[in-house]
C-alpha positions in Angstrom: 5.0 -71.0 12.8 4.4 -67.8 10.7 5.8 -67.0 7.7 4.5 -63.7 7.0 6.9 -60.7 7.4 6.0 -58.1 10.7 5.6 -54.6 9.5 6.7 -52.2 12.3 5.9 -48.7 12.3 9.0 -46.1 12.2 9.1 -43.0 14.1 10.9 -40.1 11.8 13.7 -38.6 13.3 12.8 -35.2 13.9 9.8 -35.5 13.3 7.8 -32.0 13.6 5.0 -31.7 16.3 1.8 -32.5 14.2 0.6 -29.6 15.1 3.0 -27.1 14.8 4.7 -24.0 12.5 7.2 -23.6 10.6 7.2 -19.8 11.6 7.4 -18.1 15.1 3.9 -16.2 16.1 4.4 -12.3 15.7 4.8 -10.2 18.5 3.1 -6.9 18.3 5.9 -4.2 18.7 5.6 -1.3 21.2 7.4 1.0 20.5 8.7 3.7 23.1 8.8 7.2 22.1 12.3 9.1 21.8 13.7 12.1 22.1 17.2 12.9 20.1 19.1 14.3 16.9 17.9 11.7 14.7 14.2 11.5 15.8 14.3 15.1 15.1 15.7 14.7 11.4 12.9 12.0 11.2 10.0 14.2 11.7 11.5 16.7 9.9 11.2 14.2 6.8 7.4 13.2 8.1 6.9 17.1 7.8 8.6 17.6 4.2 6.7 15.0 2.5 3.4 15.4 4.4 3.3 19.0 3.2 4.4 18.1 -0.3 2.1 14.8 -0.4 -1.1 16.7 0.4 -0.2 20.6 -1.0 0.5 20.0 -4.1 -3.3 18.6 -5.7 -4.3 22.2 -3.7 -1.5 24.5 -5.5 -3.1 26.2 -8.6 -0.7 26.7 -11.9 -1.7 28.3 -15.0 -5.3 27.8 -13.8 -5.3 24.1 -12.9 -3.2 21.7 -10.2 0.2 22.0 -10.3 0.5 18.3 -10.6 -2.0 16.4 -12.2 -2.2 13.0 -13.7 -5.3 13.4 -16.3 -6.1 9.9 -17.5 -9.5 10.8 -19.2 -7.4 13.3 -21.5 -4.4 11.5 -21.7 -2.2 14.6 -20.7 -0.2 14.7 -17.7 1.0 18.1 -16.0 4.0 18.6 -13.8 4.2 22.3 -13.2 4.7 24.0 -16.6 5.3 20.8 -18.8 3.0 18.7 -20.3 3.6 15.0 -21.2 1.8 12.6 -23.6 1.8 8.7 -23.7 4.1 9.3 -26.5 6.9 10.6 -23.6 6.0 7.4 -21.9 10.3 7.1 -22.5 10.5 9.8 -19.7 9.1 7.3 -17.4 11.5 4.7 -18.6 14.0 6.8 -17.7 13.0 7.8 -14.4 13.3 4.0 -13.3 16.5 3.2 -14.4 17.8 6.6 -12.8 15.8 5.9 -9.6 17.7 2.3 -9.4 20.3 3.9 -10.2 20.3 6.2 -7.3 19.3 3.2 -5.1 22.7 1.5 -5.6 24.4 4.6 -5.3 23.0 5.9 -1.7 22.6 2.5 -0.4 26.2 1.6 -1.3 27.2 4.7 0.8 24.5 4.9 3.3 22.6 1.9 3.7 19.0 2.3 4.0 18.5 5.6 5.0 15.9 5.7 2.8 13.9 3.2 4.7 14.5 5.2 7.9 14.0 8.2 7.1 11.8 8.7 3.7 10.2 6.1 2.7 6.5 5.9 2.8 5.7 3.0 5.4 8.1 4.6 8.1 6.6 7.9 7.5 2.8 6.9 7.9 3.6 3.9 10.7 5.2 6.9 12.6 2.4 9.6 12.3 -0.1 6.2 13.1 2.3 5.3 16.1 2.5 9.2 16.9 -1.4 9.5 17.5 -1.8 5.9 19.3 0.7 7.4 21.6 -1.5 10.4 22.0 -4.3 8.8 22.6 -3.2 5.4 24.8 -0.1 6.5 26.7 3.6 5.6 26.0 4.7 1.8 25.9 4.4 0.7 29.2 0.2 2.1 29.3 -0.2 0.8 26.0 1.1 -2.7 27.4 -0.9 -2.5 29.8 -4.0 -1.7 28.2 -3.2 -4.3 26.2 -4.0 -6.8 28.8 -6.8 -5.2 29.9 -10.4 -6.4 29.8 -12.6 -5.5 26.6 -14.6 -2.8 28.6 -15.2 0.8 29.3 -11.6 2.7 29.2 -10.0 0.3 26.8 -12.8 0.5 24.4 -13.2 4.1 24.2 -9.2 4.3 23.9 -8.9 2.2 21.0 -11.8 3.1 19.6 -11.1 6.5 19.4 -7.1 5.8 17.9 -9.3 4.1 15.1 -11.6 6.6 14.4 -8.4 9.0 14.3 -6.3 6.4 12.1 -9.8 5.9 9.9 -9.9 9.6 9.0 -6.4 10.2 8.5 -6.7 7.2 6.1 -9.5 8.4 4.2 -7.9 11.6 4.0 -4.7 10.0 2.2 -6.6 8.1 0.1 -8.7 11.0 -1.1 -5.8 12.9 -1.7 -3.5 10.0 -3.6 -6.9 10.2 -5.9 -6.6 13.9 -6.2 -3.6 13.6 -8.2 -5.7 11.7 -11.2 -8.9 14.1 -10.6 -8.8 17.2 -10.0 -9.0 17.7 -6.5 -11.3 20.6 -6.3 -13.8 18.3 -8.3 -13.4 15.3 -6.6 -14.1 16.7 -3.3 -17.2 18.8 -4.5 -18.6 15.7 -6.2 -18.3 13.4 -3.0 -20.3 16.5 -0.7 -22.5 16.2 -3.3 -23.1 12.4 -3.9 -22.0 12.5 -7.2 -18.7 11.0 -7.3 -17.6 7.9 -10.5 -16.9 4.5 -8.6 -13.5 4.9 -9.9 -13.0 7.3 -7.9 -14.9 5.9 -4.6 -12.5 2.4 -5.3 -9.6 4.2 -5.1 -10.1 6.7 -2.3 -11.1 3.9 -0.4 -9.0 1.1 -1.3 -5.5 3.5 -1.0 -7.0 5.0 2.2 -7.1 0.9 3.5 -3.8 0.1 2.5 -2.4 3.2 4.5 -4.7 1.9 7.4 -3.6 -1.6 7.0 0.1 -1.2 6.5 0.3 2.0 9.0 -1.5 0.6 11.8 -1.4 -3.1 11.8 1.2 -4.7 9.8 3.8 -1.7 10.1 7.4 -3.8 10.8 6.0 -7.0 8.8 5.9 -4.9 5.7 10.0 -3.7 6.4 10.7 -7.8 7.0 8.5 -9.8 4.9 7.2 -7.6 2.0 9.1 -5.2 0.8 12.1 -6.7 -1.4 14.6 -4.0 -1.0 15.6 -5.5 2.6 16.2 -8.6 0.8 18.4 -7.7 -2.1 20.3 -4.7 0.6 23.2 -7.4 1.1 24.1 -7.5 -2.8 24.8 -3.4 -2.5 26.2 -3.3 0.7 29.6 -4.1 1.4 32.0 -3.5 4.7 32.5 0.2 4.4 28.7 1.0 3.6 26.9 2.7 6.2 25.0 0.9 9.1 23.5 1.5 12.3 25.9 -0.2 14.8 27.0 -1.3 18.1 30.2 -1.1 19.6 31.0 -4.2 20.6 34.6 -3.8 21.9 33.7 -0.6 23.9 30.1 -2.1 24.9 31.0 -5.8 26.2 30.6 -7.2 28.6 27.4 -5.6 29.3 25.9 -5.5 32.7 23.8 -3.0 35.0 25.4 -0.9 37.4 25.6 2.0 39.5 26.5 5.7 38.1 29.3 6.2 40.5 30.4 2.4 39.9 34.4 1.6 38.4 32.8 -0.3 35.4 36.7 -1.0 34.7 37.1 -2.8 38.3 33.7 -4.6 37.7 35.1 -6.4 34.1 31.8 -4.2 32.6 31.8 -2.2 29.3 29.8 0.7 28.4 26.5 -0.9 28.3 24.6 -1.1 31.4 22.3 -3.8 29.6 19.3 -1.2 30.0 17.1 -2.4 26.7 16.4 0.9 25.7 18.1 0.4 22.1 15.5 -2.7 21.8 12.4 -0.8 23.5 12.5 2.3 21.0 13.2 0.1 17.9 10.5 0.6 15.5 11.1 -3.3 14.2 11.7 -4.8 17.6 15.6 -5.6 16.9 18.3 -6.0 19.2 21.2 -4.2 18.1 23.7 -5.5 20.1 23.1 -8.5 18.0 25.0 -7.1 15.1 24.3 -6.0 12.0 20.3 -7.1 10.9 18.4 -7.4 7.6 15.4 -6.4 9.4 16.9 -2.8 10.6 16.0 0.3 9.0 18.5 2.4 9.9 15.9 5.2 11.5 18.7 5.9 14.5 16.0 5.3 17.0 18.5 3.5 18.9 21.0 6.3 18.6 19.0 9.0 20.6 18.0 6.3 23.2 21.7 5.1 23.8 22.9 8.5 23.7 20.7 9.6 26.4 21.5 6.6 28.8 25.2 7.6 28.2 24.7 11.1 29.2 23.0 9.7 32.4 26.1 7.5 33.2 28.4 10.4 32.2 30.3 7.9 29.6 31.3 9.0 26.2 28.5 9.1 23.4 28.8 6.9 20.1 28.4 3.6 21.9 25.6 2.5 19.0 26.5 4.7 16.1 25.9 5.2 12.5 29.3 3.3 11.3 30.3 1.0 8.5 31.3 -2.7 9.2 35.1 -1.9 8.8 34.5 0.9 11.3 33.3 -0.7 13.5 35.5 -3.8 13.6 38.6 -1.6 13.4 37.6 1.5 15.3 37.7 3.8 12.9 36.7 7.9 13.2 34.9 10.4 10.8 37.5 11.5 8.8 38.1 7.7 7.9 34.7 6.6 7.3 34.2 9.9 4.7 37.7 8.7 3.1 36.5 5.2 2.8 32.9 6.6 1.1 34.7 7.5 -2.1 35.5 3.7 -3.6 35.5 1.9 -7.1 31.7 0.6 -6.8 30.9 4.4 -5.6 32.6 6.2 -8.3 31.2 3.7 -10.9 27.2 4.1 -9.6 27.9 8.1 -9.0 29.0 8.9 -12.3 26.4 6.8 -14.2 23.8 8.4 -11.9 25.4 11.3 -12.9 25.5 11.2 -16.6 22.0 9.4 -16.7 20.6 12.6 -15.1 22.5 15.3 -16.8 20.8 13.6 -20.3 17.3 13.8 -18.5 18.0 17.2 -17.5 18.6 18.3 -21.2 16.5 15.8 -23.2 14.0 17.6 -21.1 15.3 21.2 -21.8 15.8 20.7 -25.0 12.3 18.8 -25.8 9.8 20.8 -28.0 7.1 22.5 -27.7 5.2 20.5 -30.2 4.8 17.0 -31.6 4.2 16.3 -35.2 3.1 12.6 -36.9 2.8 12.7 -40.7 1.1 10.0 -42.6 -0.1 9.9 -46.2 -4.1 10.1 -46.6 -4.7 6.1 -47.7 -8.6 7.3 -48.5 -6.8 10.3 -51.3 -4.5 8.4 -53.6 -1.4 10.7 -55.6 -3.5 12.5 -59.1 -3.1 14.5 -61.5 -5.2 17.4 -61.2 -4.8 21.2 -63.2 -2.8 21.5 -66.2 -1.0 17.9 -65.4 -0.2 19.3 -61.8 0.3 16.6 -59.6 -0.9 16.0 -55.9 -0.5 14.2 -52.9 -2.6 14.5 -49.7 -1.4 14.0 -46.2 -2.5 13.7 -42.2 -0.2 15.8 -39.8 -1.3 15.2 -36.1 0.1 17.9 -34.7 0.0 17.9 -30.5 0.4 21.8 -29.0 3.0 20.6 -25.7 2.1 24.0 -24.1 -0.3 25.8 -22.4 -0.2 28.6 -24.5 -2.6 29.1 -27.8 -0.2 28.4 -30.3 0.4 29.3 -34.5 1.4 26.6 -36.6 3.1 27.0 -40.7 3.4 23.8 -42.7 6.4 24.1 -45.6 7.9 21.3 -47.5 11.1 20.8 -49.9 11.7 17.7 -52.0 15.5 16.5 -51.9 17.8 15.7 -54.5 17.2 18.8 -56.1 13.7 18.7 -57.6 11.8 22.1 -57.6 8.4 23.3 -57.9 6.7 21.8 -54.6 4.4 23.1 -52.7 2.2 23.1 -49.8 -1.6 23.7 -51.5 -3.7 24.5 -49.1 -0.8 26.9 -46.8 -2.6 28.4 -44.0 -1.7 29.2 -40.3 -2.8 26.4 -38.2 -3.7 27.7 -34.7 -4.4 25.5 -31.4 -5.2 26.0 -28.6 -3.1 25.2 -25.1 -2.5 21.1 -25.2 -4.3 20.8 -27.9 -4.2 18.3 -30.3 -5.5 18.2 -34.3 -5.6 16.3 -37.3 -5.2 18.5 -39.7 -4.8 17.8 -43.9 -2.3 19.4 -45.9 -2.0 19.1 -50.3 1.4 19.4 -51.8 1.6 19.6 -55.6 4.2 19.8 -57.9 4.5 21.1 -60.3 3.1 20.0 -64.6 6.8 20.2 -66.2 8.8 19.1 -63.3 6.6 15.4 -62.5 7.0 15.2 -66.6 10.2 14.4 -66.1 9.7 12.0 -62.9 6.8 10.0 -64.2 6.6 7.0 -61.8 8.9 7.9 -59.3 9.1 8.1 -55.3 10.5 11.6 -54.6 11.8 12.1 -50.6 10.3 15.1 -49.5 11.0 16.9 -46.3 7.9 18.7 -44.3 8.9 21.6 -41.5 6.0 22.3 -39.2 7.5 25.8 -37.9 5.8 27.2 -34.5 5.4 30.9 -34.9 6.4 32.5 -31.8 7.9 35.6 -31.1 10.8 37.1 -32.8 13.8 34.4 -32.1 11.8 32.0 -30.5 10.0 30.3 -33.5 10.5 26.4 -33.5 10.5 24.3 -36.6 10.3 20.5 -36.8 11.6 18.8 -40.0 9.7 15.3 -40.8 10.5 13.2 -43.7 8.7 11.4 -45.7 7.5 10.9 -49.9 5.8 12.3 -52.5 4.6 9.8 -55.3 4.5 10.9 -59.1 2.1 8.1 -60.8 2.6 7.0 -64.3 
């Protein structure tokens, strides 16, 4: 008999097919067109930044784009101010004020921003706004979708990619015209002359809107973009949401216009699908509140239109908050509920954090001024035992003006007799920026007395405008007396 030991094979429990995913297959969302208040505010939004977006490379100021990112000069122009790397702290606080504004309107309002603003609804609804012109509403483009690969279908969708393709290229071209100047840009592409910098970009931005816009579209709102995934930490029950009326709505069920829905054990929903059909994301509302939603309203208009057909009272899926909803709250409650701890804490450091952009910008100067002693002109003793001391000033004209500069200087601790050499008008032109070098002696019988010392000196670099609008900046630094 044998002794050896009989190895039987065991099955895992739960054991996942060997061939299957972890992840359910996409389903490409059709989206039906809508008609109501906030589909109207939507494309008033598309409209506001589409005009902004692709005007502002073509509006002239003081003879050169109002807004223009100039990377090869370093200088970058918003309107009449001019910033250098060295305001690279204005950037800095742009951020933390634009988080900062993110927890405050999402804590109020959810992510209105999403639905209504943000750059991937905007785009996936001008793309989704030319498919339908161009294939039909949702139930053609369905049906073109199971079409054969011949004749109508590939002249239809053709043509919606030729038309997203342009539009595209058009984006991209103008998301480059913000770095080049547009004027230039255009005229060197019609002339085959553009820099492969250029060419990349236009190209590669112009994909990502084609990309993102006409293909991925919702994916990018579930899967990519983080803010849907961190929403739960700023929202709480009295923040804003798209959603349904469950007590009013249930139990759902189709039925007549003329029927009693209150004889029939119905709610308000007749169980249509048109919240699901026009959603932009392919949610079901009714399934409570979603990570995936984007608060657009889409849902809203389509609801509100099917309630006007039944003749039933509008509001059935709402924008509400969580406690509204569960407790039936109106208007005048939800606004009262809007003012909280966590909203008065974000608000008034949004608050404050722009009121000290405001004036830091306000108040900024004109001018910029770096002082650093010559290391190739040691301090000497020149005429009569006068001694000297050479320095660099870069000096950066913020303006784009031709602008008069006056170098000064004043030691401390009351030593006399300094002066400023070489004192001569320094005159640059708009943004311009200069090293220039400046002497300052002082004088025989005053460094007799401060033979191997390190005087602190003061510099003012005064900007001669006109009369009461001069601007002087005072930099420190030292004078050194050798032995």
């Amino acid at each position: 008999m044998s002794t050896e030991p009989r190895i039987i094979p065991i099955k895992p429990v739960n054991a996942l097919p060997q061939h299957g995913s972890l992840f359910e297959a996409h389903k490409k969302v059709q989206a039906r067109s809508v008609k109501g208040w906030f589909t109207n505010w939507r494309w008033a939004m598309v409209w506001l930044t589409q005009i902004v977006f692709y005007g502002l490379p073509w509006l002239p100021w003081n003879g050169r784009q109002a807004m223009l990112f100039d990377l090869n000069s370093r200088r970058f122009y918003i309107f009449d101010l001019v910033l250098y790397p060295q305001d690279f702290i204005y950037l800095a606080a742009l951020l933390v004020l634009s988080a900062l504004a993110l927890f405050f309107f999402t804590t109020i309002a959810g992510r209105l921003w999403c639905g209504f603003a943000c750059p991937q609804t905007v785009y996936t609804e001008i793309f989704m706004w030319i498919e339908q012109r161009i294939e039909g509403d949702r139930l053609a483009r369905l049906k073109l979708d199971k079409a054969p690969w011949v004749g109508q279908k590939l002249l239809k969708r053709g043509g919606k990619h030729v038309a997203w393709g342009v539009f595209s290229l058009w984006t991209g071209l103008t998301f480059v015209g913000y770095f080049t100047p547009i004027r230039a840009l255009l005229a060197s592409i019609s002339s085959f002359g553009a820099g492969p910098w250029e060419l990349f970009w236009s190209v590669f931005y112009g994909m990502a809107t084609y990309g993102n816009a006409g293909f991925l579209r919702e994916q990018v709102c579930k899967y990519m973009c983080p803010y849907a995934r961190f929403q739960s930490v700023m929202l709480d029950g009295d923040s804003l949401i798209v959603g349904y009326d469950t007590a009013r709505g249930e139990s759902r069920g189709s039925r007549s216009k003329t029927a009693d829905r209150a004889k029939l054990g119905l709610g308000d929903c007749v169980d249509c699908t048109m919240c699901v059909q026009v959603c932009p994301v392919g949610i079901d509302i009714r399934n409570g509140f979603q990570m995936e939603c984007i608060g657009c309203g889409a849902c809203i208009d389509a609801c509100d239109t099917v309630m006007d057909k039944m003749n039933y009272p509008r509001g059935l899926i709402r924008f509400s908050t969580q406690n509204g909803l569960a407790q039936g709250w109106d208007r005048p409650a939800l606004l009262k509920r809007a003012v909280r701890w966590r909203t008065a804490i974000y608000g008034g450091a949004l608050l404050i954090g722009v009121t000290a952009f405001a004036a830091s910008l306000m108040t900024r100067a004109p001018f910029r001024v770096d002082i650093t002693r010559d290391r190739g002109v040691m301090a000497r003793m020149v005429d009569d035992g006068v001694i000297e001391n050479v320095y660099r000033l870069h000096i950066m004209n913020s303006t784009e003006l031709t602008q008069r500069y006056r170098v000064d200087v004043s030691a401390e601790h009351g030593v006399y007799g300094m002066r400023v050499d070489n004192a001569q008008a320094i005159d640059l032109a708009p943004s311009e920026n200069r090293d220039v070098s400046v002497r300052i002696r002082l004088d025989a019988n005053v460094a007799a007395n401060l033979v191997g010392q390190i005087v602190p000196i003061n510099m003012s670099i005064e900007q001669m405008g006109a009369a009461g609008q001069a601007v002087k900046l005072i930099e420190r630094s030292t004078f050194v007396v050798p032995r």
